[in-house]
N, CA, C and O atoms as a Tinker XYZ file with bonds, in Angstrom:
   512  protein
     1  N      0.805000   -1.184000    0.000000    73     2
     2  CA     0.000000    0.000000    0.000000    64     1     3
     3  C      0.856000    1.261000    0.000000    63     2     4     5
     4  O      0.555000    2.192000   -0.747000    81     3
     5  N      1.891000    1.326000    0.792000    73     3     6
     6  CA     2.858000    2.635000    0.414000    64     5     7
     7  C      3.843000    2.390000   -0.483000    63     6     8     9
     8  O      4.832000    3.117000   -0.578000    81     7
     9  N      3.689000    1.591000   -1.037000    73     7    10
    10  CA     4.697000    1.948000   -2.364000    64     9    11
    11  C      3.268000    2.932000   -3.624000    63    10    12    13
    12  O      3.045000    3.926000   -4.316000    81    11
    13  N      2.844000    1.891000   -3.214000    73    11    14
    14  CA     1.184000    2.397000   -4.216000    64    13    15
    15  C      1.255000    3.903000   -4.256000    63    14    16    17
    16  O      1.556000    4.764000   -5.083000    81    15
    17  N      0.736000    3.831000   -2.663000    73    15    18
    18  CA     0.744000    5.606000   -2.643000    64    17    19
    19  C      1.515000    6.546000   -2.629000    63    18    20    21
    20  O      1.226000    7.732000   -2.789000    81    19
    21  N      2.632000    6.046000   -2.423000    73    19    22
    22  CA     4.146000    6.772000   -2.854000    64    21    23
    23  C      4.158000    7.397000   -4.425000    63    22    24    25
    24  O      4.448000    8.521000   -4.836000    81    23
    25  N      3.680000    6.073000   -5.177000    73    23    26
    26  CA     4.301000    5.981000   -6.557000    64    25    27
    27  C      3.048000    7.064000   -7.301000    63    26    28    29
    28  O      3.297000    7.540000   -8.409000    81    27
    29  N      1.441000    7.464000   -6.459000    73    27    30
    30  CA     0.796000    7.892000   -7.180000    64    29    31
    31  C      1.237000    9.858000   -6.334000    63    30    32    33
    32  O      0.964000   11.032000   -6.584000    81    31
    33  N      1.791000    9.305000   -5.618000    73    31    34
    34  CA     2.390000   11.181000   -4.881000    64    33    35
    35  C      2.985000   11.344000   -5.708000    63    34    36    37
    36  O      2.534000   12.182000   -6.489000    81    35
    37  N      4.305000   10.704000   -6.076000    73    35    38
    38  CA     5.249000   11.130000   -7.377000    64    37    39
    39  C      4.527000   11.438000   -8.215000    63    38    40    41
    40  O      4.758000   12.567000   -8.649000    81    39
    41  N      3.512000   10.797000   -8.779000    73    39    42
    42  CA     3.136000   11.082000  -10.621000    64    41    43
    43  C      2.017000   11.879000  -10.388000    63    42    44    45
    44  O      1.356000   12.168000  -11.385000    81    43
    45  N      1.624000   12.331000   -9.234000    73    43    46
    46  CA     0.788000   13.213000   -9.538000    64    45    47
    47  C      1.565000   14.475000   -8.956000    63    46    48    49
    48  O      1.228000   15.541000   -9.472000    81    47
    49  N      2.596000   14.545000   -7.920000    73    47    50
    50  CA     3.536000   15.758000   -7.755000    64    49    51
    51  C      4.224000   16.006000   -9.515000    63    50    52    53
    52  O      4.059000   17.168000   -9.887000    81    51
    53  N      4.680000   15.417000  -10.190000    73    51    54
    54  CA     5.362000   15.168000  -11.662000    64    53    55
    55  C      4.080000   15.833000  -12.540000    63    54    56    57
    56  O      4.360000   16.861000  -13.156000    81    55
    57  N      3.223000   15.519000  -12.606000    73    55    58
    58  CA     2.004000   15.474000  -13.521000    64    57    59
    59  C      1.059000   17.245000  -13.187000    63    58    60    61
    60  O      0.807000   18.304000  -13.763000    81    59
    61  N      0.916000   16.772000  -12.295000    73    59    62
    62  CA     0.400000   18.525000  -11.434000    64    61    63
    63  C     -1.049000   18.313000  -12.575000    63    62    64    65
    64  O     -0.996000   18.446000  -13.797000    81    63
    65  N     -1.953000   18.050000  -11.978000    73    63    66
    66  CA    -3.515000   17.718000  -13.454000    64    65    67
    67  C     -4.307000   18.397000  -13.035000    63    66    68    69
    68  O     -5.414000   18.149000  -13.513000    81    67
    69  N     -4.285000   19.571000  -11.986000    73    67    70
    70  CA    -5.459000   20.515000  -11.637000    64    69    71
    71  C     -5.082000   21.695000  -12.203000    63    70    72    73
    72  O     -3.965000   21.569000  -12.703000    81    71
    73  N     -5.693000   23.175000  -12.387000    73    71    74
    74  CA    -5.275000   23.961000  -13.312000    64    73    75
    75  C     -4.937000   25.133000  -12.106000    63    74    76    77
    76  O     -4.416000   26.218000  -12.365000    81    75
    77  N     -5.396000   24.631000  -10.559000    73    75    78
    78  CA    -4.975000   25.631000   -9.900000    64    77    79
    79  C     -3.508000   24.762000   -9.091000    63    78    80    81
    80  O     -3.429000   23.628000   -8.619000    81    79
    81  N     -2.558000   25.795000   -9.195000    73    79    82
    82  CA    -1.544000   25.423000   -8.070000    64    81    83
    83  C     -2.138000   25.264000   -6.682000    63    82    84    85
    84  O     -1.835000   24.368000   -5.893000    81    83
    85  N     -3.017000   26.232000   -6.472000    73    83    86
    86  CA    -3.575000   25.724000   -4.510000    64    85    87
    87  C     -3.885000   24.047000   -4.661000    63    86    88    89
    88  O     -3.211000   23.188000   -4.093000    81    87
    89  N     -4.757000   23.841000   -5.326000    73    87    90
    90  CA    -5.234000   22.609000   -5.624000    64    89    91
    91  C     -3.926000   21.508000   -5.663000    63    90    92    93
    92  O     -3.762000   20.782000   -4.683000    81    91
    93  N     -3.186000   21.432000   -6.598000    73    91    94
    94  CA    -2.417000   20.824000   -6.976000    64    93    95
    95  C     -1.616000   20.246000   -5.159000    63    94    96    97
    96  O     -1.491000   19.143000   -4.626000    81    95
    97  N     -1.331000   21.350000   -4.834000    73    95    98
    98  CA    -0.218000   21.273000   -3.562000    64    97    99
    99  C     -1.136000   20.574000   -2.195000    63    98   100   101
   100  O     -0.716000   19.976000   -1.205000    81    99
   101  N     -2.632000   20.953000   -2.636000    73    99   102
   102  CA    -3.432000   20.247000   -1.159000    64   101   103
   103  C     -3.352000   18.802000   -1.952000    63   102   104   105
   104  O     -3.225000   17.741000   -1.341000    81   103
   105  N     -3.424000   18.874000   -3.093000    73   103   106
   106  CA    -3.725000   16.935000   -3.329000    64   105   107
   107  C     -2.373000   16.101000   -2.815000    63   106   108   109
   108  O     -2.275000   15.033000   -2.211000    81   107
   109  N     -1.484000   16.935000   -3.255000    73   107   110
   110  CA     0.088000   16.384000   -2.980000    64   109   111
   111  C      0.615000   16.250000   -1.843000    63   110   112   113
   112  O      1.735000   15.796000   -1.610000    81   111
   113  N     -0.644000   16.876000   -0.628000    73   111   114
   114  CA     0.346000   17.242000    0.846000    64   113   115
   115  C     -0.633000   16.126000    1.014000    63   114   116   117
   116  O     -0.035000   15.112000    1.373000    81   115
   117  N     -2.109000   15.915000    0.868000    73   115   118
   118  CA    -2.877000   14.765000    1.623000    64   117   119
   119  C     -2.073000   13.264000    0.901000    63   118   120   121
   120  O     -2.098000   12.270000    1.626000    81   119
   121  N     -1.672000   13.184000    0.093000    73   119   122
   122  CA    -1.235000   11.947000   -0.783000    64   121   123
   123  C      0.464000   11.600000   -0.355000    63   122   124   125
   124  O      1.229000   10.651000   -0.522000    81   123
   125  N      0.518000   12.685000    0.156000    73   123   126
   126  CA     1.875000   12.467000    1.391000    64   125   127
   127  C      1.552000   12.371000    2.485000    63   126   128   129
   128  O      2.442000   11.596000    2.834000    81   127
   129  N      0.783000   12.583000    3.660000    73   127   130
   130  CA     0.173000   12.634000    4.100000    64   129   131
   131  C     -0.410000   10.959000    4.353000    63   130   132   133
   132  O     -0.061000   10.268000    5.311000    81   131
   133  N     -1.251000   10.566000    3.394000    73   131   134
   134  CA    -1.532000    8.929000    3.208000    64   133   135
   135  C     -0.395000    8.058000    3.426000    63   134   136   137
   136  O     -0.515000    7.124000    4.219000    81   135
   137  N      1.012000    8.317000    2.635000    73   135   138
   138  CA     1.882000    7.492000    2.622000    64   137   139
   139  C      2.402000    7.059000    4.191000    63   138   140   141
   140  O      2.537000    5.956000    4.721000    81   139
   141  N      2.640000    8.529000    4.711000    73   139   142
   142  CA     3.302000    8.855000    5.760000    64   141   143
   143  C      1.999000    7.628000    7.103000    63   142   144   145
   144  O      2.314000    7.136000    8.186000    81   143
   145  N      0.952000    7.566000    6.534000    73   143   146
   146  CA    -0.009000    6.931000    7.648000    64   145   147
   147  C      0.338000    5.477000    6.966000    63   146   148   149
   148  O      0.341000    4.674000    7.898000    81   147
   149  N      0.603000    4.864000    5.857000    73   147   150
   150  CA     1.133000    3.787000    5.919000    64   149   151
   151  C      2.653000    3.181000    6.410000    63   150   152   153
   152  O      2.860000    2.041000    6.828000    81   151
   153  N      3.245000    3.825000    6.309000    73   151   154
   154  CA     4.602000    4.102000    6.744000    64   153   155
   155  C      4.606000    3.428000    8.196000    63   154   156   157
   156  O      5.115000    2.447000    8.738000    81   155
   157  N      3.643000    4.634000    8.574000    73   155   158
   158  CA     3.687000    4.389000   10.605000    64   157   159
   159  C      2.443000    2.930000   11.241000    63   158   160   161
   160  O      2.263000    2.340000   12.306000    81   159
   161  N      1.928000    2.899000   10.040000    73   159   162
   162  CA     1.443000    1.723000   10.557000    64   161   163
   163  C      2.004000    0.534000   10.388000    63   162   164   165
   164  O      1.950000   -0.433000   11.148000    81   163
   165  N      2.655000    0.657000    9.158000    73   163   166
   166  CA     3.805000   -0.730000    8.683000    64   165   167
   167  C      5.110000   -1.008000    9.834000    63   166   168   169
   168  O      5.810000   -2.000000   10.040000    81   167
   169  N      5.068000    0.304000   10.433000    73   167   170
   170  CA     6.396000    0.592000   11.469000    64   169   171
   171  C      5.388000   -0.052000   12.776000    63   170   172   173
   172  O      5.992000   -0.742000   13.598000    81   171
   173  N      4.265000    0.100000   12.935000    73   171   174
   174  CA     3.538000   -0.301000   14.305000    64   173   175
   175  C      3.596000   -2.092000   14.078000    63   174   176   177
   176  O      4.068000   -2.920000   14.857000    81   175
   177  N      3.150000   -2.250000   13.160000    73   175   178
   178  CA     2.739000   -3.911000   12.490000    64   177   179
   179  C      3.775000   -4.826000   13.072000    63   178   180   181
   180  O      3.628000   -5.584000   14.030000    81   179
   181  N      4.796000   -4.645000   12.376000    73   179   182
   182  CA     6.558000   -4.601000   12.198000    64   181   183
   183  C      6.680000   -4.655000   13.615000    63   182   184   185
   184  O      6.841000   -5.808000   14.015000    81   183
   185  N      6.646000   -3.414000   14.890000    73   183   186
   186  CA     7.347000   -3.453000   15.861000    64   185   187
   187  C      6.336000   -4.738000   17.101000    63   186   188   189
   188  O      6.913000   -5.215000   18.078000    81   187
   189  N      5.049000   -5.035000   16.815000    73   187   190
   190  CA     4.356000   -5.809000   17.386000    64   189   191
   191  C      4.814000   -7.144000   16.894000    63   190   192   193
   192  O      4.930000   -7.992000   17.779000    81   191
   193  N      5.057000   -7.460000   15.852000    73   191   194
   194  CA     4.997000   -8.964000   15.479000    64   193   195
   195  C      6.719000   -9.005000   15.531000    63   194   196   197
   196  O      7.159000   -9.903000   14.813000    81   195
   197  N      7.744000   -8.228000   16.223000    73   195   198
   198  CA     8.948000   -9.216000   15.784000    64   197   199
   199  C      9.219000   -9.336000   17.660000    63   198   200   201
   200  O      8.832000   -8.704000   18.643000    81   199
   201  N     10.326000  -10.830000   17.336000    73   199   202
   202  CA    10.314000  -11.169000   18.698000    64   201   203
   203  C     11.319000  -10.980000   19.115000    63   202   204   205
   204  O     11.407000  -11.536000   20.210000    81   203
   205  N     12.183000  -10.481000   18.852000    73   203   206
   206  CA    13.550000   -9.872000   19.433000    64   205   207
   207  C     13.278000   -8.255000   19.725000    63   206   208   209
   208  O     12.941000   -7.367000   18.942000    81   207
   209  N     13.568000   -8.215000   21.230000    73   207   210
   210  CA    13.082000   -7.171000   22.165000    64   209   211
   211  C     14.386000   -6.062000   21.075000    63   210   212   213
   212  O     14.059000   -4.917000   20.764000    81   211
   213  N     15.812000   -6.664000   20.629000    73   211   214
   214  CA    16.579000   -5.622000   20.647000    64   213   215
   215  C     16.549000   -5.090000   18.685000    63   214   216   217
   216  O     17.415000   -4.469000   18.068000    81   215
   217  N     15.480000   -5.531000   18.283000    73   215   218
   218  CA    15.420000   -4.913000   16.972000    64   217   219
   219  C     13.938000   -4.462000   16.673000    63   218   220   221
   220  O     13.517000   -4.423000   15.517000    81   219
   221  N     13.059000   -4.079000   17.910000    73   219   222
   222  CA    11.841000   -3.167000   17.991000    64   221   223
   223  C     12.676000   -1.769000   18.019000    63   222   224   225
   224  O     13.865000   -1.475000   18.145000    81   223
   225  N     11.783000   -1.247000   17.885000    73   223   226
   226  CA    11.740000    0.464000   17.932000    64   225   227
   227  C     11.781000    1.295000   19.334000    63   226   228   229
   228  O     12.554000    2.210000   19.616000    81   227
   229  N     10.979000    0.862000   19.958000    73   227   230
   230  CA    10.848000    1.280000   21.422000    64   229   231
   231  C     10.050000    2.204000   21.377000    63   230   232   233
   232  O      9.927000    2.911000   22.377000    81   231
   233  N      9.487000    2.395000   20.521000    73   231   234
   234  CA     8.681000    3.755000   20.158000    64   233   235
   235  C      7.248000    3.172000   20.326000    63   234   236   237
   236  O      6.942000    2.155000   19.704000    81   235
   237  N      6.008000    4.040000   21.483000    73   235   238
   238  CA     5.091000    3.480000   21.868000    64   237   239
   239  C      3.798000    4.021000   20.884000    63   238   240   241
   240  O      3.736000    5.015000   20.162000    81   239
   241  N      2.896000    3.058000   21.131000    73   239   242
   242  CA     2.079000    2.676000   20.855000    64   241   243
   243  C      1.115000    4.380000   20.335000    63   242   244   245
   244  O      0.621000    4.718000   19.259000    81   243
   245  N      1.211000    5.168000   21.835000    73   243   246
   246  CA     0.728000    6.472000   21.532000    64   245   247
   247  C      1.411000    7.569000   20.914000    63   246   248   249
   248  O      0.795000    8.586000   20.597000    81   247
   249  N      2.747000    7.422000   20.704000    73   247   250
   250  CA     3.607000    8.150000   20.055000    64   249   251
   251  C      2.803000    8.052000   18.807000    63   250   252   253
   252  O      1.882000    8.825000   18.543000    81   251
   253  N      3.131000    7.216000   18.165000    73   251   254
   254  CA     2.271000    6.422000   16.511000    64   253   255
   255  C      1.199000    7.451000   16.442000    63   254   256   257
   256  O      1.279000    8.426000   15.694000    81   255
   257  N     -0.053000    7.160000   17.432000    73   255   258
   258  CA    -1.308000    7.922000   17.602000    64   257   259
   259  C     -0.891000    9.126000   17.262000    63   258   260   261
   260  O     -1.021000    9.616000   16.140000    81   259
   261  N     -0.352000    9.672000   18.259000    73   259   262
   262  CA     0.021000   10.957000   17.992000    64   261   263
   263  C      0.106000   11.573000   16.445000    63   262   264   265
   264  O     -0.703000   12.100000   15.682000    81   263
   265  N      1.392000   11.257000   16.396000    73   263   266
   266  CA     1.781000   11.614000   14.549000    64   265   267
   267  C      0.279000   11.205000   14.098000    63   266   268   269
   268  O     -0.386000   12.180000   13.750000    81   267
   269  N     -0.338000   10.051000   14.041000    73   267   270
   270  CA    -0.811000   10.316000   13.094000    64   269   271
   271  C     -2.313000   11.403000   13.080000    63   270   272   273
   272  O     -2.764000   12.041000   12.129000    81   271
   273  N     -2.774000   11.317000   14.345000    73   271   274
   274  CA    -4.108000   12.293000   14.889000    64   273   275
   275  C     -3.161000   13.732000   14.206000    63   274   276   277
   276  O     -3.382000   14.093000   13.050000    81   275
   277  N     -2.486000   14.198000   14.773000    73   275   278
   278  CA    -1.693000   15.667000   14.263000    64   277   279
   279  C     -1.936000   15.391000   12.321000    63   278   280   281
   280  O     -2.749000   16.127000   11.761000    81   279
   281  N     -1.382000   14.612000   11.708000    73   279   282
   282  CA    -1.161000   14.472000   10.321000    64   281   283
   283  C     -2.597000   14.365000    9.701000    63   282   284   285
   284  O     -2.873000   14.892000    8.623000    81   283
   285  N     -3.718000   13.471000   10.636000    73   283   286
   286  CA    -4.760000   13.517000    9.519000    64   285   287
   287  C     -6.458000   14.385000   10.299000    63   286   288   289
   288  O     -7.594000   14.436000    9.828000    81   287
   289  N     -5.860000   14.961000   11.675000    73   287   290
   290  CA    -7.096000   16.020000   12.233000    64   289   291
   291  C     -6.452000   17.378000   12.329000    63   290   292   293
   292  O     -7.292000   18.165000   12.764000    81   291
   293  N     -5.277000   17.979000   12.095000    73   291   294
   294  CA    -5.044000   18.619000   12.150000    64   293   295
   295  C     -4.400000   19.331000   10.659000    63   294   296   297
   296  O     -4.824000   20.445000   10.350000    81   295
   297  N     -3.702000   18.865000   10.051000    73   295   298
   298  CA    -2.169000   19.262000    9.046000    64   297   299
   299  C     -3.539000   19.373000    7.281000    63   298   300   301
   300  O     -3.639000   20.242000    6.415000    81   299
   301  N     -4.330000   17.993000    7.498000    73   299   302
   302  CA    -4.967000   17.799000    6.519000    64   301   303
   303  C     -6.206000   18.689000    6.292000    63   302   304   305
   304  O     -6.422000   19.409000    5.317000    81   303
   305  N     -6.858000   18.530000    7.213000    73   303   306
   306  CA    -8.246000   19.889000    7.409000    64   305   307
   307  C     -7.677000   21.109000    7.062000    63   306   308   309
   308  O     -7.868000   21.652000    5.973000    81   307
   309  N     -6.792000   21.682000    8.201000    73   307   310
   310  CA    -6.392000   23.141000    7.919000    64   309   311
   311  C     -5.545000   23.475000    6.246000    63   310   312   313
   312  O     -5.804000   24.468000    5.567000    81   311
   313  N     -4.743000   22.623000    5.931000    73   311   314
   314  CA    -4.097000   22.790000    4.332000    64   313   315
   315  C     -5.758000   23.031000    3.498000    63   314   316   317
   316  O     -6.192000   23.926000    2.772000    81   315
   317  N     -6.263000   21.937000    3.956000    73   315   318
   318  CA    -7.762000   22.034000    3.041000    64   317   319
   319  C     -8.687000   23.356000    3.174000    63   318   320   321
   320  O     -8.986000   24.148000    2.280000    81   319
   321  N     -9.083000   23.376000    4.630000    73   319   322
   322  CA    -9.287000   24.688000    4.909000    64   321   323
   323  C     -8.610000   26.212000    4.028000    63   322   324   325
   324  O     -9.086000   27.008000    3.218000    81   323
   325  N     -7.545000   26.085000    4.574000    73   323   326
   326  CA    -6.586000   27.142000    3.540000    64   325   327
   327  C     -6.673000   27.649000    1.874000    63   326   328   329
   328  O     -6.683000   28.666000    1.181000    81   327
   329  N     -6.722000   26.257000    1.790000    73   327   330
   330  CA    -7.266000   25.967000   -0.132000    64   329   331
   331  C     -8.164000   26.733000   -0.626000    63   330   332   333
   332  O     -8.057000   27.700000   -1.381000    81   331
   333  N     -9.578000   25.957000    0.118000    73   331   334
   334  CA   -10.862000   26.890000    0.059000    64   333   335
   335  C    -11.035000   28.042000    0.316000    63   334   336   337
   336  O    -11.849000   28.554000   -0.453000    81   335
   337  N    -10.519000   28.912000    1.285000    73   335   338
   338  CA   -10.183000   29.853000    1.162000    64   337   339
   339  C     -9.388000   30.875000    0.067000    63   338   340   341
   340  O     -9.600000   32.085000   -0.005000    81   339
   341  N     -8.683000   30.323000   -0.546000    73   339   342
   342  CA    -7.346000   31.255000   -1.106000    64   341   343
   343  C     -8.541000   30.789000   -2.760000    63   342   344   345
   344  O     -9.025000   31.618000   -3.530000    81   343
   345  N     -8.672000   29.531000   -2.821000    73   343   346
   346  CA    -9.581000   29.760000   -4.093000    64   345   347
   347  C    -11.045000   30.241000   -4.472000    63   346   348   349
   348  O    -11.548000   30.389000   -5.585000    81   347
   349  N    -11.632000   30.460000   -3.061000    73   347   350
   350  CA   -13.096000   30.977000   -3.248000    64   349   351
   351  C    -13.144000   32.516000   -3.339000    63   350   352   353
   352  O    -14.133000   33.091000   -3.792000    81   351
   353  N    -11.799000   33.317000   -2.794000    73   351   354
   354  CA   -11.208000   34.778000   -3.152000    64   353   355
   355  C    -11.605000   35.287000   -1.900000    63   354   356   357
   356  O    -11.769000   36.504000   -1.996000    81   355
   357  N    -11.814000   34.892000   -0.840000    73   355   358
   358  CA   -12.528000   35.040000    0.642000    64   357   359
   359  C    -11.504000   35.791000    0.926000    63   358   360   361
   360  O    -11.885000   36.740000    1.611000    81   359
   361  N     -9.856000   35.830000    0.628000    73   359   362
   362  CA    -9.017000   35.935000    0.728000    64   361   363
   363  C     -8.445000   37.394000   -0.080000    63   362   364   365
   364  O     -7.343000   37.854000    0.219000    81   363
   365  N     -9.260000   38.002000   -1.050000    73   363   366
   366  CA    -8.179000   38.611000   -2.161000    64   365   367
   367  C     -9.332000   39.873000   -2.013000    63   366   368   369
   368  O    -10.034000   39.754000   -3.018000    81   367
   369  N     -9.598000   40.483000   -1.586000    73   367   370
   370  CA   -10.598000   41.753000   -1.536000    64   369   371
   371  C     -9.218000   42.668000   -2.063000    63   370   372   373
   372  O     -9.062000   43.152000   -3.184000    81   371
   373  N     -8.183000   42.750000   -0.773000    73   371   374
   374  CA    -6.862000   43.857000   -1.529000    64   373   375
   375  C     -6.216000   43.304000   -2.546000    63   374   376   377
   376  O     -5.785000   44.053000   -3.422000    81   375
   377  N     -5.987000   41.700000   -2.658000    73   375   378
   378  CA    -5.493000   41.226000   -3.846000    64   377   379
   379  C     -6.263000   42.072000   -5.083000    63   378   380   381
   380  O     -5.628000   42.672000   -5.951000    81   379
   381  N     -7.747000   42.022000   -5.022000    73   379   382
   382  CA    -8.404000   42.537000   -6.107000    64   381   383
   383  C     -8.066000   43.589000   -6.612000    63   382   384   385
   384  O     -7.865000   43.902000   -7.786000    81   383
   385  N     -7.993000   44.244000   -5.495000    73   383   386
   386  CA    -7.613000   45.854000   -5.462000    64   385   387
   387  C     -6.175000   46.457000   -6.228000    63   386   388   389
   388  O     -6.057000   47.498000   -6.875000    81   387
   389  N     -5.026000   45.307000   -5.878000    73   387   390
   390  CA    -4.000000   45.626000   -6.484000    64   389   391
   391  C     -3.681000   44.922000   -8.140000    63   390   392   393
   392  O     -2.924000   45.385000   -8.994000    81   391
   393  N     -4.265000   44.066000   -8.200000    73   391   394
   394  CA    -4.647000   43.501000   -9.415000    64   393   395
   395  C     -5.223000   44.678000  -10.203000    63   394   396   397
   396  O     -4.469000   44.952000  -11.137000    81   395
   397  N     -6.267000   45.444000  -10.150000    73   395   398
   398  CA    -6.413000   46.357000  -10.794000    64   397   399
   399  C     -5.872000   47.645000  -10.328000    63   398   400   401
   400  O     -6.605000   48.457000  -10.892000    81   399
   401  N     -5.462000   47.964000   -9.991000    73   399   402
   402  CA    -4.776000   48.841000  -10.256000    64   401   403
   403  C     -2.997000   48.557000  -10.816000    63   402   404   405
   404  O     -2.248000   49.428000  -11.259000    81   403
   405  N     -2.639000   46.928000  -10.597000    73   403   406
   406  CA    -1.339000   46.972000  -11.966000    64   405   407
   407  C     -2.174000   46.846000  -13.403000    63   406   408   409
   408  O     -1.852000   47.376000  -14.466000    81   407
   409  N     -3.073000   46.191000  -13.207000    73   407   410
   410  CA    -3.691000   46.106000  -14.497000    64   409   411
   411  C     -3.765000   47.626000  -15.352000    63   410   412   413
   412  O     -3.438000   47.730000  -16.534000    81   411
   413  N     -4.242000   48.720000  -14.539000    73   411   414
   414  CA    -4.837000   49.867000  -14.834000    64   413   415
   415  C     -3.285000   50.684000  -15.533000    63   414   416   417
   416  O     -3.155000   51.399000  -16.526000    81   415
   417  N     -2.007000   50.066000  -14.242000    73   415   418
   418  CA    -1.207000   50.791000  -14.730000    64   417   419
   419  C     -0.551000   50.180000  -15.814000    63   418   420   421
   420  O      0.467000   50.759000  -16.193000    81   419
   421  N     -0.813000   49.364000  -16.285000    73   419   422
   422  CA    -0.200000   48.271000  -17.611000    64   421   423
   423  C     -0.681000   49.140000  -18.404000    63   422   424   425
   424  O      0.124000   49.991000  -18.781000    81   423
   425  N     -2.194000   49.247000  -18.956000    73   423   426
   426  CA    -3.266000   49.638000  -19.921000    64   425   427
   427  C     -2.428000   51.172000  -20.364000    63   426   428   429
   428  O     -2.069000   51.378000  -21.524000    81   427
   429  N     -2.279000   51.822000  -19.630000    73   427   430
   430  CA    -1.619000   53.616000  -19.353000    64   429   431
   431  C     -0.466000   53.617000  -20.186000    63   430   432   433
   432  O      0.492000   52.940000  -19.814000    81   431
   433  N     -0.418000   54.034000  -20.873000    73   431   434
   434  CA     0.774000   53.923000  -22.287000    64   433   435
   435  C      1.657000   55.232000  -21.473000    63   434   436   437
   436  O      1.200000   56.285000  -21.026000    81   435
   437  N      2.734000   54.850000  -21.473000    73   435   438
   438  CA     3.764000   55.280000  -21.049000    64   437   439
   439  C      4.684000   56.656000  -21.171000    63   438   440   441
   440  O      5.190000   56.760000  -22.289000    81   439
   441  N      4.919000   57.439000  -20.505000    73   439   442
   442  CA     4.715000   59.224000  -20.747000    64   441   443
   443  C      5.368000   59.306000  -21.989000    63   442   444   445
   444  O      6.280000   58.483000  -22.064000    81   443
   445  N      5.253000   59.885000  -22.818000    73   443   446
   446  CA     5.981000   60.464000  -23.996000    64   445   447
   447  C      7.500000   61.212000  -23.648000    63   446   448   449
   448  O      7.829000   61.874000  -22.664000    81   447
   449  N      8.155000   60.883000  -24.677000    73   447   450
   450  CA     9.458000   61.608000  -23.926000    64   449   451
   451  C     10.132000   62.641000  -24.996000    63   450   452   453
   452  O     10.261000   62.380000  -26.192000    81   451
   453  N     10.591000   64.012000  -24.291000    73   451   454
   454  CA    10.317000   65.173000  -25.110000    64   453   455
   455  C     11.257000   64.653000  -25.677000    63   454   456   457
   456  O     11.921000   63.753000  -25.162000    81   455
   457  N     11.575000   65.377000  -27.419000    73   455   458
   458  CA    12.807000   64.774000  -28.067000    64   457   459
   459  C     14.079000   65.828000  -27.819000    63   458   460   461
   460  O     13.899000   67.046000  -27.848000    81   459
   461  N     14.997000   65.402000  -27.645000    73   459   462
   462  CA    16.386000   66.275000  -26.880000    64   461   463
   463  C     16.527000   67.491000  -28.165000    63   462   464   465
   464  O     16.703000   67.268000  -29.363000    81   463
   465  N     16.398000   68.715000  -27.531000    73   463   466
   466  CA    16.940000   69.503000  -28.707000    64   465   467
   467  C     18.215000   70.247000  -28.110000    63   466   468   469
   468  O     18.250000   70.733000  -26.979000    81   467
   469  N     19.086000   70.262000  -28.879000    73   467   470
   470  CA    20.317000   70.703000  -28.965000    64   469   471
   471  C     20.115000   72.289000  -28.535000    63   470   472   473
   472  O     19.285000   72.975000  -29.131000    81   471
   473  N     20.730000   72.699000  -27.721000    73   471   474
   474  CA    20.827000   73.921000  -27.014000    64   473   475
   475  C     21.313000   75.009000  -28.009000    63   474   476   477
   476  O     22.129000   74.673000  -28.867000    81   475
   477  N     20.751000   76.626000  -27.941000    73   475   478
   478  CA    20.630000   77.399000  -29.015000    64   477   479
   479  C     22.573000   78.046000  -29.088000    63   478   480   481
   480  O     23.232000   78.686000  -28.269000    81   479
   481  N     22.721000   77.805000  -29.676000    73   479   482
   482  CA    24.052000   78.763000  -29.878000    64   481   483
   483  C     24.544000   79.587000  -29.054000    63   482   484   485
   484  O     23.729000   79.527000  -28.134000    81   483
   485  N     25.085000   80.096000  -28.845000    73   483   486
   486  CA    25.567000   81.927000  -27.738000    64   485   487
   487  C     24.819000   82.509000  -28.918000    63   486   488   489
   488  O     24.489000   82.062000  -30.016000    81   487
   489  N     24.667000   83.692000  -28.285000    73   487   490
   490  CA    24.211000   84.955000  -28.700000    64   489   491
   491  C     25.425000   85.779000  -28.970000    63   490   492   493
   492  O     26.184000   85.748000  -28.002000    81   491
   493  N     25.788000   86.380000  -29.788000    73   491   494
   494  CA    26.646000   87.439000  -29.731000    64   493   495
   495  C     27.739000   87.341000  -30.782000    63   494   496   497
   496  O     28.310000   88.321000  -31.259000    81   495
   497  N     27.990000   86.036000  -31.112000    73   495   498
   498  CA    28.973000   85.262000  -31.895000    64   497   499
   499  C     28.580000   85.343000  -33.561000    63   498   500   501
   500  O     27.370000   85.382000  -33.787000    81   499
   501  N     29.233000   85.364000  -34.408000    73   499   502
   502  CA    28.987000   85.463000  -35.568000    64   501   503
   503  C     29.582000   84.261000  -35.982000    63   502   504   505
   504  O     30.529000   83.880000  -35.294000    81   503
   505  N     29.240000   83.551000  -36.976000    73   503   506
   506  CA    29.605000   82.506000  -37.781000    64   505   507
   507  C     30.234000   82.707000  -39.031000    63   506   508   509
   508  O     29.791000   83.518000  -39.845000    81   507
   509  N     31.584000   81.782000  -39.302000    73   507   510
   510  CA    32.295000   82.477000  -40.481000    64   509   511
   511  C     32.149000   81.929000  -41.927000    63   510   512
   512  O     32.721000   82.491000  -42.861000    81   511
């Protein structure tokens, strides 16, 4: 199962198939995210079934919990949370604001520039 989901994080981190980057990066953090929960359960599996005390982990039972409650009630909601936000524009009222006004200053064709004229002669001087 985590090679699986490893191999579909890569090709879809490689591939990127949504047209928004927010999007793209929440699919890629939960699909890391997945791996990382097979990982620690293959590491829990692993440290229960072997019978030599000196090639377990020592690493308990609620540690595991831990990581993974933090990784999939906390890390995963809020990235998601975030998403929806930044793409529903809940987020961009001044974004809007400065968007048009570079826009405005793009459109504004650019000052004219006087053409250099060569400074008038002295006065007083005669030419031969």
């Amino acid at each position: 199962g985590a090679l699986i989901a490893f191999f579909f994080a890569a090709l879809h981190s490689y591939l990127k198939p949504f047209d928004s980057p927010n999007m793209n990066r929440l699919v890629t953090l939960v699909l890391i995210i997945l791996v990382l929960n097979y990982l620690c359960l293959m590491v829990l599996f692993a440290d229960q079934n072997m019978d030599d005390d000196d090639a377990k982990t020592g690493l308990r039972l609620s540690d595991f919990g831990l990581v993974l409650l933090v990784l999939n009630v906390v890390v995963a909601p809020v990235a998601a949370l975030v998403t929806i936000v930044v793409e529903s524009g809940a987020d961009t009222r001044a974004r809007k604001m400065l968007r048009a006004r570079a826009k405005a200053a793009k459109q504004q064709a650019p000052p004219q520039k006087k053409p250099q004229v060569p400074p008038p002669p002295p006065t007083g001087t005669t030419a031969p």
